[in-house]
C-alpha positions as CSV (number, residue, x, y, z in Angstrom):
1,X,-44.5,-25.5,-39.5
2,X,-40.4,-25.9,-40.3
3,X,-40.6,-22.0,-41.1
4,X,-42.2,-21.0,-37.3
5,X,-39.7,-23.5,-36.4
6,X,-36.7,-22.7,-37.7
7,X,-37.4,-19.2,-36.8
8,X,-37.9,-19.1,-33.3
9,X,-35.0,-21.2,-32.9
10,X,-33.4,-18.3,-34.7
11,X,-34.8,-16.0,-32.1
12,X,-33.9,-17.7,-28.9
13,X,-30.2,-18.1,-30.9
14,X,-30.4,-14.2,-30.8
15,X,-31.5,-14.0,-27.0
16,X,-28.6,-16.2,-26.4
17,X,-26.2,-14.0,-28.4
18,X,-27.5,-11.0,-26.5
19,X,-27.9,-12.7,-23.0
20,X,-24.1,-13.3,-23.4
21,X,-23.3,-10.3,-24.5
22,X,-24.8,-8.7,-21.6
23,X,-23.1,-11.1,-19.0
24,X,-19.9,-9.5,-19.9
25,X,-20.8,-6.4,-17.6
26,X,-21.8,-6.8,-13.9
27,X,-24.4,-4.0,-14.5
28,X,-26.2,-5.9,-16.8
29,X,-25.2,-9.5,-16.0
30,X,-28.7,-10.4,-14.5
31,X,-30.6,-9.2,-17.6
32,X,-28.1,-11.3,-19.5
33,X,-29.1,-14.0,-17.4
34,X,-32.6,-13.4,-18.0
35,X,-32.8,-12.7,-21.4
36,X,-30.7,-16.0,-22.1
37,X,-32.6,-18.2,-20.1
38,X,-35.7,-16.8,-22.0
39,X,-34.1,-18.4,-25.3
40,X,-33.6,-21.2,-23.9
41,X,-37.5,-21.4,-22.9
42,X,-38.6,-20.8,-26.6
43,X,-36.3,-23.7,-28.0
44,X,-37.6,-26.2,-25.4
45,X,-41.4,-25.1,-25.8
46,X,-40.5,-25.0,-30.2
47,X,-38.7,-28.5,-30.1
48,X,-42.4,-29.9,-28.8
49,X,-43.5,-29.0,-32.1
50,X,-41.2,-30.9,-34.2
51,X,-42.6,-33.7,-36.1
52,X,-40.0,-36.1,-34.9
53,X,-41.0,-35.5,-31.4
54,X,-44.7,-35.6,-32.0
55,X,-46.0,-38.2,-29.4
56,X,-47.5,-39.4,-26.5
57,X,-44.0,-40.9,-25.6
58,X,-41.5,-38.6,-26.6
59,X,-43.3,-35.8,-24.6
60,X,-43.8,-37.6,-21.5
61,X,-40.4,-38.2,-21.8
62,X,-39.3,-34.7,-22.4
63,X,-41.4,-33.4,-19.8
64,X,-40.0,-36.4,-16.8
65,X,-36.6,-35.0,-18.0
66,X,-37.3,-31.2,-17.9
67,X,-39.6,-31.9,-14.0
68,X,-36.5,-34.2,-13.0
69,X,-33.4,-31.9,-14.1
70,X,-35.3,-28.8,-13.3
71,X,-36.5,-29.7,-9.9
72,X,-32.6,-30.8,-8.6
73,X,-31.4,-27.5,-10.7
74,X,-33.8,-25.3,-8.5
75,X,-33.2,-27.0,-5.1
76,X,-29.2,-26.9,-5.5
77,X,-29.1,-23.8,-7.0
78,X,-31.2,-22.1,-4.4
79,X,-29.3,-24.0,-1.6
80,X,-25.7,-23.8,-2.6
81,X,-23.3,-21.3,-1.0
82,X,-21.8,-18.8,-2.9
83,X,-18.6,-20.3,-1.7
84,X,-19.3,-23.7,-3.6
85,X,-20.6,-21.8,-7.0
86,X,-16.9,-23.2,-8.8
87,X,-18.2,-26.8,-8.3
88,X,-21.4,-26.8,-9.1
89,X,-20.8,-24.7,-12.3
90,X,-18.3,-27.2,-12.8
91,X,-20.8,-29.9,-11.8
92,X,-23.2,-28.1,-14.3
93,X,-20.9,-27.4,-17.1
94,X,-20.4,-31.8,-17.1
95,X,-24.3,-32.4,-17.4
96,X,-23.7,-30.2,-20.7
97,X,-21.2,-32.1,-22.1
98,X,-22.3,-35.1,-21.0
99,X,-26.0,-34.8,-22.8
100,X,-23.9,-33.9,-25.9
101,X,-22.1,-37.2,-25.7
102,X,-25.6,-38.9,-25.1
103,X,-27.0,-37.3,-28.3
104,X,-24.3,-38.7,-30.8
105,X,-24.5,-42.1,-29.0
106,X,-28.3,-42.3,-29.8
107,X,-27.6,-41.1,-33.1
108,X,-25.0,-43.6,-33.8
109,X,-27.1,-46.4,-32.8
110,X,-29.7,-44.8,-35.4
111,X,-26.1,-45.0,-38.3
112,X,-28.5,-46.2,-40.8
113,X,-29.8,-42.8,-41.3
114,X,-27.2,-40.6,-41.1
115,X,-24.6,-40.1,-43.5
116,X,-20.6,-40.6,-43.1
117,X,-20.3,-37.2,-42.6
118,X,-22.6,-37.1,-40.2
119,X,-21.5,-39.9,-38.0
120,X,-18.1,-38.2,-38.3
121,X,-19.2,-35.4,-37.0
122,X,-21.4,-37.5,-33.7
123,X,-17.5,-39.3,-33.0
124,X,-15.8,-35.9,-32.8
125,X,-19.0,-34.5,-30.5
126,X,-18.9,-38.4,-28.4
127,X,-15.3,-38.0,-27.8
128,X,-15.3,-34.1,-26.7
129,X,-18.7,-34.0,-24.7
130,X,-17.3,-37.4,-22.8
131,X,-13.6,-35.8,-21.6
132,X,-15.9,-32.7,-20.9
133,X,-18.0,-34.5,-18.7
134,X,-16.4,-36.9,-16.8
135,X,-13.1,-34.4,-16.7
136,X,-15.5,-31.7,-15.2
137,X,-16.9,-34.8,-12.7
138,X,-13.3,-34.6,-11.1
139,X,-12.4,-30.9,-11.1
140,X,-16.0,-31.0,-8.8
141,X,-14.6,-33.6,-6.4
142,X,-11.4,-31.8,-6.3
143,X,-13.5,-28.2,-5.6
144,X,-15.5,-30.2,-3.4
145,X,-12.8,-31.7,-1.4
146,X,-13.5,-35.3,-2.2
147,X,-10.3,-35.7,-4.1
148,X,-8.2,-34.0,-1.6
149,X,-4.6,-33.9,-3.5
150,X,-3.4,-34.3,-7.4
151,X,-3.0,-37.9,-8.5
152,X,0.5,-38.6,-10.0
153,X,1.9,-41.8,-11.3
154,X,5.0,-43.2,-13.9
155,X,4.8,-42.8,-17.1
156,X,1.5,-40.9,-17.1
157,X,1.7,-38.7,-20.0
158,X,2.3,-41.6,-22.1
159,X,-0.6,-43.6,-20.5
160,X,-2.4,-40.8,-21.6
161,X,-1.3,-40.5,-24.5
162,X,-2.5,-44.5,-25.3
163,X,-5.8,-44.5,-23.7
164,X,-5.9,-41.2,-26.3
165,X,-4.5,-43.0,-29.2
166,X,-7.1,-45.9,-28.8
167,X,-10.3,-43.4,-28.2
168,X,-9.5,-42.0,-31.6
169,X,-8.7,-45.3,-33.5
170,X,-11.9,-46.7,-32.1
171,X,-13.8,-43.8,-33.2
172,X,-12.4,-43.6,-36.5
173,X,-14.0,-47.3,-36.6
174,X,-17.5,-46.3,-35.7
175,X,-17.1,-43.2,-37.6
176,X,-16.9,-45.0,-40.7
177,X,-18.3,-48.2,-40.2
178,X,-21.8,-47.3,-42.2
179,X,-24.6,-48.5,-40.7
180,X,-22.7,-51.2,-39.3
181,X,-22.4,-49.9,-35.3
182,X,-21.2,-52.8,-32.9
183,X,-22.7,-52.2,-29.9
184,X,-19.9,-53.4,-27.9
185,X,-17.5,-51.2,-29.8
186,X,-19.4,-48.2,-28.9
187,X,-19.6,-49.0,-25.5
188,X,-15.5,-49.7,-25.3
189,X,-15.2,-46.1,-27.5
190,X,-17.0,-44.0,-24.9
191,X,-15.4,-45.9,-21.9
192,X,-12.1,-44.1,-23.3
193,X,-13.2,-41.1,-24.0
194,X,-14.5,-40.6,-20.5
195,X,-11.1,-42.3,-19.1
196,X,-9.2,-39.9,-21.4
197,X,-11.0,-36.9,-19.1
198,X,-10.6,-38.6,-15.8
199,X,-6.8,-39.3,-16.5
200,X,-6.3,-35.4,-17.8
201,X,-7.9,-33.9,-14.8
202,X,-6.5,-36.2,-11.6
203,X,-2.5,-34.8,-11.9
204,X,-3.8,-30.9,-12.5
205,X,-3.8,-29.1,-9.3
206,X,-6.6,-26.7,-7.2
207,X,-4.5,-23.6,-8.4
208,X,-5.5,-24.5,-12.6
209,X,-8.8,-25.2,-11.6
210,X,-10.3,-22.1,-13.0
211,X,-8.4,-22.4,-16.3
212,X,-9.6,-26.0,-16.8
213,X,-13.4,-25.4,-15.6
214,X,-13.1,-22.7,-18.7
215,X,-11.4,-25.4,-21.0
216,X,-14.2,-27.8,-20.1
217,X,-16.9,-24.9,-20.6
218,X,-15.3,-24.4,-24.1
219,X,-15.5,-27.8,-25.0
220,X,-19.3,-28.4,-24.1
221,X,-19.7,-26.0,-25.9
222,X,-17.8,-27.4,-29.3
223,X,-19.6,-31.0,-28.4
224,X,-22.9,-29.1,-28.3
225,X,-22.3,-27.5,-31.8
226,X,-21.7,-30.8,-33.0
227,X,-24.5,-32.3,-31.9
228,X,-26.5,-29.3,-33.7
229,X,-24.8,-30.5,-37.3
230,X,-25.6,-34.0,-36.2
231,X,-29.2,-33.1,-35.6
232,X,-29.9,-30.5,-38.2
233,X,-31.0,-27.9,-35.2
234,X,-29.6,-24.2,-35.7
235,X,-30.3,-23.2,-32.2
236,X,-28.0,-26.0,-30.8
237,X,-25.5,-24.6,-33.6
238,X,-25.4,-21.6,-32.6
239,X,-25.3,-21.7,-28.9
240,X,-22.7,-24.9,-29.4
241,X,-20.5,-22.1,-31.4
242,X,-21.1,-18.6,-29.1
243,X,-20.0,-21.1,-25.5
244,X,-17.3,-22.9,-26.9
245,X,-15.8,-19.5,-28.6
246,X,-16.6,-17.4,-25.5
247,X,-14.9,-20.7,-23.2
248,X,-12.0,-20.6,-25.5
249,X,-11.5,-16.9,-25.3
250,X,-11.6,-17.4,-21.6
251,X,-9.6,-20.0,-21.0
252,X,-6.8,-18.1,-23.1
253,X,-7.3,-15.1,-20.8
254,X,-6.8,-17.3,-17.7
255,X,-3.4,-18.8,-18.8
256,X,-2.7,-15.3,-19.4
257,X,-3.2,-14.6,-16.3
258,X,-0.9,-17.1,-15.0
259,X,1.7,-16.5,-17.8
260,X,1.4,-20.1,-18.8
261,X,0.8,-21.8,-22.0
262,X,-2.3,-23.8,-21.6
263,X,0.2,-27.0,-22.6
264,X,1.6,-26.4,-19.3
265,X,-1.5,-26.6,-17.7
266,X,-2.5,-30.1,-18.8
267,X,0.8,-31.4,-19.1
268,X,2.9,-30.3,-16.4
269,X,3.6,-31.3,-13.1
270,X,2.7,-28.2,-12.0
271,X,3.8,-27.8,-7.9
272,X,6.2,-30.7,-7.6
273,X,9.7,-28.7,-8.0
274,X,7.8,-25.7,-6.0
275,X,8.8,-27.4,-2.2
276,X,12.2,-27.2,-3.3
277,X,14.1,-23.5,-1.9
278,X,12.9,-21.1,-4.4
279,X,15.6,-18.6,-3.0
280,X,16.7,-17.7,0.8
281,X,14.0,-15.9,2.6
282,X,14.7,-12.6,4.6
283,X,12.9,-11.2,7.1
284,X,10.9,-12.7,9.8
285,X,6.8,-13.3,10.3
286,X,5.3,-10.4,12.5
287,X,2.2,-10.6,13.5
288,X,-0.2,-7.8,14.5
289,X,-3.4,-7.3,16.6
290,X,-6.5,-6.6,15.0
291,X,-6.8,-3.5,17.5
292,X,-3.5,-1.8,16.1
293,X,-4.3,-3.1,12.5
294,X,-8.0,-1.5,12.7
295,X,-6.2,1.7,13.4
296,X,-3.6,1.8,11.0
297,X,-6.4,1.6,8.5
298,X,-8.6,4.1,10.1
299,X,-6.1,6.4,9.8
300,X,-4.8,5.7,6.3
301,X,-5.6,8.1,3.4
302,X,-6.4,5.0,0.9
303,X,-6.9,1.2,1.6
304,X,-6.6,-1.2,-1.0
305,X,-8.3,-4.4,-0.2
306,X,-7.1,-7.9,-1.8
307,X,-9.7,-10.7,-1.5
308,X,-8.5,-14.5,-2.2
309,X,-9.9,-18.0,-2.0
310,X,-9.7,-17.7,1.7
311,X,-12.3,-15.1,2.3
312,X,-14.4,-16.9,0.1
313,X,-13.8,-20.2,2.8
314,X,-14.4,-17.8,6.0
315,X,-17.6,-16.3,4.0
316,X,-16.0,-12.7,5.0
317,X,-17.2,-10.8,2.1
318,X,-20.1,-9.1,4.3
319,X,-17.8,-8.3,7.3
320,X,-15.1,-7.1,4.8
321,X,-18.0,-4.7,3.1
322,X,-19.1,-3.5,6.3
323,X,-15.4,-2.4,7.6
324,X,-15.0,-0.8,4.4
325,X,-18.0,1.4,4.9
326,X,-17.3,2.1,8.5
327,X,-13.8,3.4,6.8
328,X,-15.4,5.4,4.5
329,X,-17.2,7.2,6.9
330,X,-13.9,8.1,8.4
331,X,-12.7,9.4,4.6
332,X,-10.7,6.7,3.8
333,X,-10.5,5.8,0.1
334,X,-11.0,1.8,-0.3
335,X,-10.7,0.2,-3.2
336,X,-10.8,-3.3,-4.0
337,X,-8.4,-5.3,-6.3
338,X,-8.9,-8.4,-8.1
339,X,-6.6,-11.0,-10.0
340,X,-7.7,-12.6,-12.7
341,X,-7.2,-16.0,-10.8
342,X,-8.3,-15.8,-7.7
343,X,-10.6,-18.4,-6.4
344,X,-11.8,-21.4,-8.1
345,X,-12.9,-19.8,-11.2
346,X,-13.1,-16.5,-13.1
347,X,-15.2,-13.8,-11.4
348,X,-15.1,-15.8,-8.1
349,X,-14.4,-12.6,-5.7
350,X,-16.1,-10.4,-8.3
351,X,-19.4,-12.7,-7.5
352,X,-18.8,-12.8,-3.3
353,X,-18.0,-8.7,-3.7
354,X,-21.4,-8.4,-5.5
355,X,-23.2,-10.5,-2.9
356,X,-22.2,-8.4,-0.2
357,X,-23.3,-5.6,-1.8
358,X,-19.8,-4.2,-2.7
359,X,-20.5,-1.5,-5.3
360,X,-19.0,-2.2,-8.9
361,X,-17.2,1.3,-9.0
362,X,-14.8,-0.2,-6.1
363,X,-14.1,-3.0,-7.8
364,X,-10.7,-2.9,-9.9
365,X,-8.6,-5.8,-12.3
366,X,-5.1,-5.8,-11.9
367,X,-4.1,-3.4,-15.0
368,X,-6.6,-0.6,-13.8
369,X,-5.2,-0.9,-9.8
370,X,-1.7,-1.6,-10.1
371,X,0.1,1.1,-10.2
372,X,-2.3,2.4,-7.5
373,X,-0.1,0.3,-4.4
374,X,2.5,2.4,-4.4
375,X,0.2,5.3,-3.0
376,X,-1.7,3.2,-0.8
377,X,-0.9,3.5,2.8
378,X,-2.4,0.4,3.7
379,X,-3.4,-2.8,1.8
380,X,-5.2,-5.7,2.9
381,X,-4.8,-9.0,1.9
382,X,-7.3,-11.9,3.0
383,X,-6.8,-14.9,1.9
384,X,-4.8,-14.6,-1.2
385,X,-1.3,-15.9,-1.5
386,X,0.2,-16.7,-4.7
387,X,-1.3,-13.8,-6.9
388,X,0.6,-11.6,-4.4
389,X,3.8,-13.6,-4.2
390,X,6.7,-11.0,-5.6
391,X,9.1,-13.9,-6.2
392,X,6.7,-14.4,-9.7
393,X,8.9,-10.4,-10.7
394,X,11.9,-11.4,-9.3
395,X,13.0,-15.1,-9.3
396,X,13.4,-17.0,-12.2
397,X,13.9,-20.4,-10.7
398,X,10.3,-19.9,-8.8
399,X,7.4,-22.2,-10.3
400,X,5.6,-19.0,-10.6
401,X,7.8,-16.3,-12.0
402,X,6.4,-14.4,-14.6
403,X,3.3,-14.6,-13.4
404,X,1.3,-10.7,-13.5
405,X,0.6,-10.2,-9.8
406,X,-0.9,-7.4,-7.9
407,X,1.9,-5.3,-6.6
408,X,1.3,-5.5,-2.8
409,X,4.5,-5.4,-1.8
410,X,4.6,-1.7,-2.9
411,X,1.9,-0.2,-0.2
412,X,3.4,1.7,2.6
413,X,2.1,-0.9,4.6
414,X,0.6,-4.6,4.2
415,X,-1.7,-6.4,6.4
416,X,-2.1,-10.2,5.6
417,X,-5.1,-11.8,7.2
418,X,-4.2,-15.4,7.2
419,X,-5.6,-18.7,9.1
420,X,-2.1,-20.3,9.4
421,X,1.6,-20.2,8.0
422,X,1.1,-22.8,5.0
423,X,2.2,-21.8,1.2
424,X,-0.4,-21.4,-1.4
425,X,-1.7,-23.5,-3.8
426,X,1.4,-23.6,-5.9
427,X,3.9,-24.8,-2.9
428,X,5.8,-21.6,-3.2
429,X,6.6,-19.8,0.4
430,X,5.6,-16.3,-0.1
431,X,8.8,-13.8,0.6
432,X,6.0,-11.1,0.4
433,X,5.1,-12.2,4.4
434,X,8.2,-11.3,5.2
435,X,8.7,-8.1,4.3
436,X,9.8,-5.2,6.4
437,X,6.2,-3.6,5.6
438,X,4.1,-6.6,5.9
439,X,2.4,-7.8,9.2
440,X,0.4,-10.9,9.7
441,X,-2.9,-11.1,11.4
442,X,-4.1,-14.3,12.2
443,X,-7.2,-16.1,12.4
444,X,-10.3,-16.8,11.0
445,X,-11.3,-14.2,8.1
446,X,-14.7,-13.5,9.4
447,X,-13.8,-13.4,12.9
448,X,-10.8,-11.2,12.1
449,X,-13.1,-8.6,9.7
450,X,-15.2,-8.8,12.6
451,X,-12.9,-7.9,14.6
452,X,-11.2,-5.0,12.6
453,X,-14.9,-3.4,12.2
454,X,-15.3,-3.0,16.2
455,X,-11.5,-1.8,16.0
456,X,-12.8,1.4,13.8
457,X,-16.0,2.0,15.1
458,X,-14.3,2.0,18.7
459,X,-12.6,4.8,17.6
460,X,-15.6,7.5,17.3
């Protein structure tokens, strides 16, 4: 029996592995899906078979768990709008962590038969799964809107640093305490740990949030591998080790992105100097009709469209995919261009693009499209703001300088669909609206793709 068992959790490791693999490419992203969600089938139906589960009572609990978290998983994930997918992956990505944590507390409460090593090892996996959990808890009220601004107080990073400090000291307690596990010191010890996350997350703001969902991703992961060793079970091993490698790999592409050192993520005050004049602006707004900006486009060799957060509030996607098809009927060339950080978390306008039915050949990161602006008679900006801002190439007193953006400002011409005049995430006023090129058209970004569509079809 250990052999079949050992080996199909070696096979649904492998589906994992290859389910991953696959959800690297948008072509093959839903077989990914598929295949990994098949693993994960074979290692719940397998772990029925193991002899410490064998029983009338540990199945009926397994199966009120799997009826309970599987019926809320199908009725959100079936009602959620693809503009609220960052907070319920988020949301998601907690419940991971915080199972992990609720492993190693069950086995600690068992300490008699584990060894030191062991109940090392269900500390470290307490202390990660927690801060993932209940740091994930906030980045969803903060996606969600329920925590509306970034929480900021004295001496915080040193606050931090304590409630830290004492997480790990009380761990190190329980961790080699034998089989001696005071209750109450447990209880105190996970208190912390999920404080520890809660106090990390409230000062980071919206514009980090898809570096940090990627951190937290990385870390359930790392508290699920632990939980494997803790449990002697390969298959949570394995899939512990390929999410927290693949979240870490991630999360350092994201801070790429921004051209910030994750230690400035957690730690900074990210935003607060960024009211402060980041250089004299030139220029004035100038706003254009949707009538006169519907022609300029139809008329335009090549568009390149920018999608932000904002398109993904005004659920535009479909209206922008219809005005790019009544443009390519006219013979315009429209592509789409997508920074790494735009949205709430990585892939966010990838995901809207792919709902709509945008095609993936139109679909271009910043490295393959940049140096396509400068032939671009036209390009289209809804909804994005900092990730276009040009003061990140050419102040170095701005928050964001040095930050890789997509080079907008270089298109003959520059339409920026916006709802109102307000600065982006980071605080910073974009100089980029104020170009001699750029015209604002304002609204609503459905209404206004809406209206851009009847623009061009008006026009035979």
């Amino acid at each position: 029996m250990s052999f079949i068992i050992n080996l199909a959790y070696f096979a649904a490791a492998v589906l994992f592995i290859v389910g991953l693999k696959q959800m690297a490419s948008p072509v093959t992203a839903r077989r990914g899906i598929v295949w990994a969600g098949w693993g994960m089938v074979l290692a719940t139906v397998v772990t029925f078979l193991h002899p410490e589960v064998v029983g009338f009572v540990n199945y009926l609990l397994i199966l009120l768990g799997i009826g309970i978290g599987g019926s809320l998983a199908w009725y959100t994930g079936k009602r959620v709008a693809m503009t609220d997918m960052p907070q319920m992956i988020a949301l998601y990505n907690g419940m991971g962590g915080g199972a992990a944590a609720g492993i190693g507390i069950v086995a600690l409460m068992q300490a008699d038969t584990l060894a030191w090593t062991t109940q090392f090892i269900a500390v470290l996996g307490i202390i990660i799964g927690s801060v993932a959990f209940s740091g994930s808890l906030i980045a969803f009220a903060k996606l969600q809107g329920l925590i509306k601004k970034s929480i900021r107080f004295d001496r915080q990073q040193k606050i931090n640093l304590g409630v830290l400090g004492g997480t790990l000291l009380l761990g190190l307690i329980i961790a080699f305490s034998g089989s001696q596990v005071n209750g109450t010191l447990l209880l105190l010890f996970v208190l912390l740990a999920l404080a520890f996350g809660v106090l990390m997350t409230i000062p980071i703001g919206g514009a980090d949030m898809p570096v940090i969902i990627s951190l937290y991703n990385a870390l359930t992961g790392l508290a699920v591998g632990f939980k494997g060793l803790v449990l002697d079970n390969a298959a949570l091993m394995i899939a512990g080790v390929v999410v927290g490698s693949a979240g870490t790999l991630l999360t350092q592409l994201m801070a790429k992105a921004m051209n910030r050192p994750l230690s400035n993520v957690l730690f900074s005050q990210f935003g607060e100097t960024a009211t402060e004049e980041q250089g004299e602006i030139t220029g004035t707004l100038k706003p254009i009709e949707a009538s006169d900006a519907g022609i300029m486009m139809a008329y335009a060799n090549k568009v390149i469209i920018v999608p932000g957060y904002g398109m993904a509030v005004a659920q535009a996607q479909h209206k922008i995919w219809e005005l790019t098809q009544r443009l390519q009927e006219r013979g315009v060339d429209v592509k789409f261009a997508i920074h790494p950080v735009a949205g709430r978390m990585p892939g966010h306008m990838n995901v809207l693009l792919a709902e709509a039915g945008v095609p993936y050949d139109l679909i271009y990161d910043l490295d393959e499209i940049n140096t396509e602006f400068k032939t671009a008679d036209v390009a289209v900006v809804i909804g994005a703001n900092d990730v276009v801002n040009p003061v990140a190439r050419t102040n170095p007193e701005s928050p964001i300088y040095g930050m890789p953006i997509l080079n907008v400002d270089e298109a003959k011409n520059v339409i920026v669909i916006k709802r109102g005049k307000g600065a982006g995430f980071s605080g910073v006023e974009n100089h980029l609206f104020y170009a001699d090129n750029t015209r604002m058209l304002y609204g609503d970004g459905q209404k206004v793709a809406g209206e851009l569509v009847a623009a061009v079809k008006g026009l035979g």
